[in-house]
C-alpha positions in Angstrom: -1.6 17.7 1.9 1.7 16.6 0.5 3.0 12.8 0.9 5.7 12.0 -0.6 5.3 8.5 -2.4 7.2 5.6 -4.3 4.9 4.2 -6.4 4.7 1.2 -8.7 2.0 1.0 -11.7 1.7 -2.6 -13.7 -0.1 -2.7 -16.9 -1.6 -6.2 -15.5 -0.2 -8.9 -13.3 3.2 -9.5 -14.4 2.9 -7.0 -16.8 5.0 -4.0 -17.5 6.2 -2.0 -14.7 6.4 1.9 -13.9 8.4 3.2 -10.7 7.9 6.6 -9.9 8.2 9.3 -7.0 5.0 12.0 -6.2 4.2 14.3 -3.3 0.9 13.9 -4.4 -0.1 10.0 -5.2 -3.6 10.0 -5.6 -3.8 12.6 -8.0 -0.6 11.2 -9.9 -2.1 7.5 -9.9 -5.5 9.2 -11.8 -3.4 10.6 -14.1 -1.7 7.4 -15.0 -5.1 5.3 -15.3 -6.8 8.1 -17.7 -3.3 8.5 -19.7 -3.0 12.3 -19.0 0.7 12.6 -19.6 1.7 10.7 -22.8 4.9 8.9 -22.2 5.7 5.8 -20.9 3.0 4.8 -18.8 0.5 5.6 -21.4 2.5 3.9 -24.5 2.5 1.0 -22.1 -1.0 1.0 -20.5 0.8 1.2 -17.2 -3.1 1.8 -15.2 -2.7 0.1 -12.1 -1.5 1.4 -8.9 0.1 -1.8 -7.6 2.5 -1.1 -5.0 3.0 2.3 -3.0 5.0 3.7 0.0 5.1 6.6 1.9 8.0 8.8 3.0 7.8 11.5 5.5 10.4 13.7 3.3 11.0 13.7 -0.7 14.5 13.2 -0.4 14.0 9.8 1.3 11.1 9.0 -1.6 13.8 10.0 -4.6 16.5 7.7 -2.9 13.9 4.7 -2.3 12.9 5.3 -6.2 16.3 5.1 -7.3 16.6 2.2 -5.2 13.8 0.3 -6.5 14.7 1.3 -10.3 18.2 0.3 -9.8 16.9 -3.8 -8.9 15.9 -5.8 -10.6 12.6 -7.4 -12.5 12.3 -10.2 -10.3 13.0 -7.5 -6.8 9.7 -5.4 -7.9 7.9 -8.5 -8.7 8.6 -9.4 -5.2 7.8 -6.1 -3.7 4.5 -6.1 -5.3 3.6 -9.6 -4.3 4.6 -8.9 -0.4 1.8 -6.4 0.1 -0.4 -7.1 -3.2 -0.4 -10.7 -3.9 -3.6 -10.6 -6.1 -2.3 -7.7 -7.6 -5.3 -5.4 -6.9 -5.5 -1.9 -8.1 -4.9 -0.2 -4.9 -6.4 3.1 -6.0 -9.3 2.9 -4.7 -7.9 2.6 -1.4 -6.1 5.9 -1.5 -9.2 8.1 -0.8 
């Protein structure tokens, strides 16, 4: 089933962030952790799945990315810490 997603993946707490946009977040989150796609999640060990949100259609989930890419450092920081202040790997709470 296709969900479109935002999606943010740290490196660590504070670490480097990764926004991105899937239709399929689960599978695109296990690609990040096991550095599938070589690029800039991998060059950055990017490997946690720290913030997420779900759109009902992909057009709404490309204009929230932009959105979120677009702010600033401090903006994601604080979207991250409103729904994961510990900064847990929410993976594992995708299946």
């Amino acid at each position: 089933m296709r969900e479109p997603s935002v999606y943010i993946m740290a490196s660590g707490r504070n670490g480097t962030l990764y926004v991105g946009v899937t239709s399929h977040l689960g599978e695109r989150a296990w690609q990040h952790r096991v550095g599938m796609t070589p690029g800039f999640t991998q060059r950055y060990g990017c490997k946690l799945l720290v913030w997420f949100e779900h759109h009902e259609r992909m057009e709404e989930a490309i204009a929230r990315e932009k959105q979120i890419k677009a702010g600033s450092r401090a903006k994601k920081l604080a979207l991250i810490e409103t729904l994961n202040p510990l900064w847990q790997d929410l993976y594992e709470d995708l299946a």
